[in-house]
TIDO-685183 format. One line per field, with one value per residue: chain; x, z, y of N, C-alpha, C, CB in turn. Coordinates in Angstrom, 1 decimal. Atoms other than C-alpha are relative to their C-alpha. Glycine has a CB too. Layout:
cadena	c(A / ...) $
n.east	c(X / ...) $
n.up	c(Z / ...) $
n.north	c(Y / ...) $
ca.east	c(X / ...) $
ca.up	c(Z / ...) $
ca.north	c(Y / ...) $
c.east	c(X / ...) $
c.up	c(Z / ...) $
c.north	c(Y / ...) $
cb.east	c(X / ...) $
cb.up	c(Z / ...) $
cb.north	c(Y / ...) $
REM end
This chain:
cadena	c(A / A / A / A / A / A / A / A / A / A / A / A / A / A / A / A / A / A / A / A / A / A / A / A / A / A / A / A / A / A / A / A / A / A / A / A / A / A / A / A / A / A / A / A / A / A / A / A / A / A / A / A / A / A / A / A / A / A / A / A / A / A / A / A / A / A / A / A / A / A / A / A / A / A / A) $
n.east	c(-0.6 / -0.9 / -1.0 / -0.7 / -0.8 / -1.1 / -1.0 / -0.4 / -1.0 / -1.6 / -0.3 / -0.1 / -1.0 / -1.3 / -0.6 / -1.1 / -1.2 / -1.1 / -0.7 / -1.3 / -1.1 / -0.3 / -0.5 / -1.5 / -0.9 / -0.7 / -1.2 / -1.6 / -1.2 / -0.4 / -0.4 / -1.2 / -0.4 / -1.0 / -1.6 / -0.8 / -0.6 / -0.7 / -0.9 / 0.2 / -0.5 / 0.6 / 1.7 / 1.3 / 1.1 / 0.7 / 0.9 / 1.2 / 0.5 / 0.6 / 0.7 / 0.8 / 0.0 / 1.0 / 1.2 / 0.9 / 0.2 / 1.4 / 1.0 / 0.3 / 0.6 / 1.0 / 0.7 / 0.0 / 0.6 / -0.7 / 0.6 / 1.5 / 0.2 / -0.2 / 0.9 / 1.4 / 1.0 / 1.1 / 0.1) $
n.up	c(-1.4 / -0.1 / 0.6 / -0.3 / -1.1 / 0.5 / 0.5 / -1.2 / -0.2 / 1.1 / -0.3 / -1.1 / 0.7 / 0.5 / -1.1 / -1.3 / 0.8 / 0.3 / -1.5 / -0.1 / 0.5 / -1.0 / -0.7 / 0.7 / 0.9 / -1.0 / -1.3 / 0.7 / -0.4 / -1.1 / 0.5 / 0.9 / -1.0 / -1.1 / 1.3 / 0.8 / -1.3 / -1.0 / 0.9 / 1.3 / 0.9 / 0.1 / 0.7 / -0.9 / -0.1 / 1.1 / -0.4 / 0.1 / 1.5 / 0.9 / -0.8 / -0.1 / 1.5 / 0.2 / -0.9 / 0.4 / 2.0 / -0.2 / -0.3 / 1.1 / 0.7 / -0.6 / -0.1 / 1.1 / 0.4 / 0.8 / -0.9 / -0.1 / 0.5 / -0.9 / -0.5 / 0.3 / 0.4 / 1.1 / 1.5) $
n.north	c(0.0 / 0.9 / -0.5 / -0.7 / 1.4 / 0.1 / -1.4 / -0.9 / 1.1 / -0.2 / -1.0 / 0.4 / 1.2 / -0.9 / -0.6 / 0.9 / 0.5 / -0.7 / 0.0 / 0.9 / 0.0 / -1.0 / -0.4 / 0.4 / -1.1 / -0.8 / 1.3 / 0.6 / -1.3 / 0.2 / 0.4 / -0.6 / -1.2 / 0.4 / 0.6 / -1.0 / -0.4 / 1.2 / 1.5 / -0.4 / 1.4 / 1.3 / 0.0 / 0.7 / -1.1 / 0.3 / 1.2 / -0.4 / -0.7 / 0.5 / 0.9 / -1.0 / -0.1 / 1.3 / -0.4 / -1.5 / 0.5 / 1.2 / -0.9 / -1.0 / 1.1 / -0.5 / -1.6 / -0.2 / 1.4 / 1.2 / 1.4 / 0.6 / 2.0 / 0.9 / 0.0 / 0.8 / -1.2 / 0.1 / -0.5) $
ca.east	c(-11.6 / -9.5 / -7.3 / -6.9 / -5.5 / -3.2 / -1.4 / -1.4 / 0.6 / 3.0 / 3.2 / 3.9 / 6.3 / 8.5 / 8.9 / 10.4 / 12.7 / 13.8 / 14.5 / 16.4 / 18.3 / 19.1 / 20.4 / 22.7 / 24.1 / 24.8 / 26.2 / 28.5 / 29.8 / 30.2 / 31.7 / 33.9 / 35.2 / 36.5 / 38.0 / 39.8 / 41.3 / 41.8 / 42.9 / 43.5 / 45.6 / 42.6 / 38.8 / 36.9 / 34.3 / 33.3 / 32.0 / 29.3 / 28.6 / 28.1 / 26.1 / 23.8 / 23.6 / 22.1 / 19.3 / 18.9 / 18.8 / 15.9 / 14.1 / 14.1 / 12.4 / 10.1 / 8.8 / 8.9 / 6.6 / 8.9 / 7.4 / 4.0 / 4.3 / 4.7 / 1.5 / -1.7 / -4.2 / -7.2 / -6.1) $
ca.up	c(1.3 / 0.6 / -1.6 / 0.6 / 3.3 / 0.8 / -0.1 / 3.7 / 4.2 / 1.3 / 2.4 / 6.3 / 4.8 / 2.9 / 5.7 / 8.2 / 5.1 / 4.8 / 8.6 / 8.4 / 5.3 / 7.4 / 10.4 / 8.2 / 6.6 / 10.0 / 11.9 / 8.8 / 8.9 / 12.6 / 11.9 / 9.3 / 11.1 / 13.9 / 11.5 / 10.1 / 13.5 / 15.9 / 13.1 / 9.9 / 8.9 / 9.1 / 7.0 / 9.6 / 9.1 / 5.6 / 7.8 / 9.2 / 6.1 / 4.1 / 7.1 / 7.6 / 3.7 / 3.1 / 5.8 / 4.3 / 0.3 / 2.2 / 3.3 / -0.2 / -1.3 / 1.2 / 1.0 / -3.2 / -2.6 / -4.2 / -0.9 / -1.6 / -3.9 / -0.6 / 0.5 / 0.8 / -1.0 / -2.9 / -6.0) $
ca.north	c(-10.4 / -13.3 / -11.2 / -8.7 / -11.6 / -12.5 / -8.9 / -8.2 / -11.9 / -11.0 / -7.8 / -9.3 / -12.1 / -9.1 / -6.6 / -9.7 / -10.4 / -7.2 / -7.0 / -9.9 / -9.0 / -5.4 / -7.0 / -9.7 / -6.6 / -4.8 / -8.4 / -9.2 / -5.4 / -6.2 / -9.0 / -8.1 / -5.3 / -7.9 / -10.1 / -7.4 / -6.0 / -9.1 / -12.0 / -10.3 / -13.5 / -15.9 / -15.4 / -17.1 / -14.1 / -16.2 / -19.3 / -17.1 / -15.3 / -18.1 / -20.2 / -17.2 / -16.4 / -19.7 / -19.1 / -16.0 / -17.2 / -20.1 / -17.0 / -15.1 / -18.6 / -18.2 / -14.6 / -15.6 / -18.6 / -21.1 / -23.6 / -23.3 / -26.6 / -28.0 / -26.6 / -28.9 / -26.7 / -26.8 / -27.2) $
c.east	c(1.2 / 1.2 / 0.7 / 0.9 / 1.1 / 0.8 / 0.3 / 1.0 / 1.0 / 0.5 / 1.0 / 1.5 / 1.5 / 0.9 / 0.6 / 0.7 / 0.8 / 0.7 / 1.2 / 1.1 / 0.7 / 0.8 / 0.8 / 0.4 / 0.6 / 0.8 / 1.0 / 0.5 / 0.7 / 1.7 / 1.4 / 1.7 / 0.7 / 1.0 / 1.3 / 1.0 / 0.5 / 0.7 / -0.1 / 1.1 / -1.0 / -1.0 / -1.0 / -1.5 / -0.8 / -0.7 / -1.4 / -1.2 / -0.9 / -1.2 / -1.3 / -0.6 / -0.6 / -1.3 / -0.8 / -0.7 / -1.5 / -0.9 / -0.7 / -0.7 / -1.3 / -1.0 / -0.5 / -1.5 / 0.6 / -0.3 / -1.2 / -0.5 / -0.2 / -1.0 / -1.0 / -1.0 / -1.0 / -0.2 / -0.5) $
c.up	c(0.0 / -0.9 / 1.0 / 1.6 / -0.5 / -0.3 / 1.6 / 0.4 / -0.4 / 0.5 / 1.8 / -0.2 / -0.7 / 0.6 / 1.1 / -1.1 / -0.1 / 1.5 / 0.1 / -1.4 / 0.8 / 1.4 / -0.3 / -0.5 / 1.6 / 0.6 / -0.9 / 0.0 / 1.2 / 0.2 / -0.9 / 0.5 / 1.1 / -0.5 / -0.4 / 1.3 / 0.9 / -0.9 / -1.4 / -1.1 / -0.5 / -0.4 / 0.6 / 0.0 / -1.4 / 0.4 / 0.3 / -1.0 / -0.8 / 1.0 / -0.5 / -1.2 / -0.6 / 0.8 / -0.7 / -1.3 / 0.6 / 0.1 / -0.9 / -0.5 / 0.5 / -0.5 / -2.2 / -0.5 / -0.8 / 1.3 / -0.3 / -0.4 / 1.2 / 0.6 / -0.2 / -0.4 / -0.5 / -1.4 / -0.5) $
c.north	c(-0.9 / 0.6 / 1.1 / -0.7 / -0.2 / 1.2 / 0.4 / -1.2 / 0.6 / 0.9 / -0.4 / -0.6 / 1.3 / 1.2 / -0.8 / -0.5 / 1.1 / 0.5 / -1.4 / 0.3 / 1.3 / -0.7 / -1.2 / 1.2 / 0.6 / -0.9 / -0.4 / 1.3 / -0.3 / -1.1 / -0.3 / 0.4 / -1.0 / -0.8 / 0.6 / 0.4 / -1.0 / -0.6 / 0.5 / -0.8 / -1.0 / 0.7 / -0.3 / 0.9 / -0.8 / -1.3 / 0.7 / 1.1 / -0.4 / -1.4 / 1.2 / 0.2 / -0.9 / 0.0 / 1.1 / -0.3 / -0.9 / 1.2 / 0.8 / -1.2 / 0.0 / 0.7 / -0.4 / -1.0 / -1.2 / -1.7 / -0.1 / -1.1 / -0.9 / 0.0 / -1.1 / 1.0 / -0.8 / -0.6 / -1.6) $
cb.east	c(-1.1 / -0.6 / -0.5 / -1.0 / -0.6 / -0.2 / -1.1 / -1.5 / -0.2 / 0.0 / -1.4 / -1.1 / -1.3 / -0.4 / -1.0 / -0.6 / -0.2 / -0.5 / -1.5 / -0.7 / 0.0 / -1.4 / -0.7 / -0.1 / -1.1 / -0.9 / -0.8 / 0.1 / -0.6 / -1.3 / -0.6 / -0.6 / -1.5 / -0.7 / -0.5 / -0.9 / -0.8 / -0.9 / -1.0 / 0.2 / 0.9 / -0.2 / -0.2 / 0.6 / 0.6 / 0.9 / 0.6 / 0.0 / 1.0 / 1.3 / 0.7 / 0.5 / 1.2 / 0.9 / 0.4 / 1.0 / 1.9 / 0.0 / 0.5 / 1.2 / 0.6 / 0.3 / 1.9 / 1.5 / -1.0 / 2.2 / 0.0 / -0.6 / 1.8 / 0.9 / -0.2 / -0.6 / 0.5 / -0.1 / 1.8) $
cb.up	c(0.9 / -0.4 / -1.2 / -0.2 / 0.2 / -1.0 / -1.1 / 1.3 / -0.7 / -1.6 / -0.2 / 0.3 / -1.7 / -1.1 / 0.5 / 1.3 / -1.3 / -1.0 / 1.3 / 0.0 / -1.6 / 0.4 / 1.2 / -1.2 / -1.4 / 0.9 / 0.8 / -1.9 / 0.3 / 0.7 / 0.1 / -0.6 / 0.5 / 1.2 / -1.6 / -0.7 / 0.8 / 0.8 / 0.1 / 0.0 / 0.8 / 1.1 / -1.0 / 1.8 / -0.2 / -1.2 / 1.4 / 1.0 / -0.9 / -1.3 / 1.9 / 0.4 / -0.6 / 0.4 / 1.4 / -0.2 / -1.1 / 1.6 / 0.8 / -0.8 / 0.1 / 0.7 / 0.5 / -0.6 / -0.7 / -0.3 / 1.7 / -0.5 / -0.9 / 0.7 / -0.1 / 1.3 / -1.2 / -0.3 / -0.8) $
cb.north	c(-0.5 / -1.4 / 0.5 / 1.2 / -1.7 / -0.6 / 1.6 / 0.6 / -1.2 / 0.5 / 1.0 / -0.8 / -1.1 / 0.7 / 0.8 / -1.4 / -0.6 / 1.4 / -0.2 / -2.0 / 0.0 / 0.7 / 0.4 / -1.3 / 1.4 / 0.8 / -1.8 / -0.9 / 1.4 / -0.7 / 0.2 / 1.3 / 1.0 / -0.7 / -0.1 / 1.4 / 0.7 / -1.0 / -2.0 / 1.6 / -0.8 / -0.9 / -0.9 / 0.0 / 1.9 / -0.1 / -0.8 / 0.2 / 0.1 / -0.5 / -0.4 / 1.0 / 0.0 / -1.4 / 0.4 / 1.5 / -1.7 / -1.2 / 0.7 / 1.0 / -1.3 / 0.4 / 2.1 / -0.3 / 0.3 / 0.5 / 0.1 / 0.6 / -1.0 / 0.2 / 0.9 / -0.7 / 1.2 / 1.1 / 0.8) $
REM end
């Protein structure tokens, strides 16, 4: 039982990562795309790129278990 808790977590944990990498891919097209048309002198589209991008990289640490050290467990 307790395994199948864990595969339905992971499983939980990887479908809201791939929703969040999906709607960074559609808001930096967005994004992009305004950069490009309004101020296509200035980059400013790489502040929230690489703000976001970093939230997101925390999130693939997450979903990977690379916090769990942090957990209080059992062990």
């Amino acid at each position: 039982m307790q395994n199948d808790l864990e595969t339905s977590g992971a499983q939980r944990k990887l479908r809201y990562f791939i929703i969040h990498l999906g709607v960074y891919a559609l808001g930096m097209l967005v994004l992009i795309a305004c950069n490009l048309t309004m101020y296509p002198e200035s980059k400013w589209v790489l502040l929230p790129m690489v703000g976001w991008g970093s939230v997101l990289a925390l999130h693939v640490a997450h979903v990977m278990g690379l916090f769990d050290i942090f957990k209080k467990g059992d062990e």
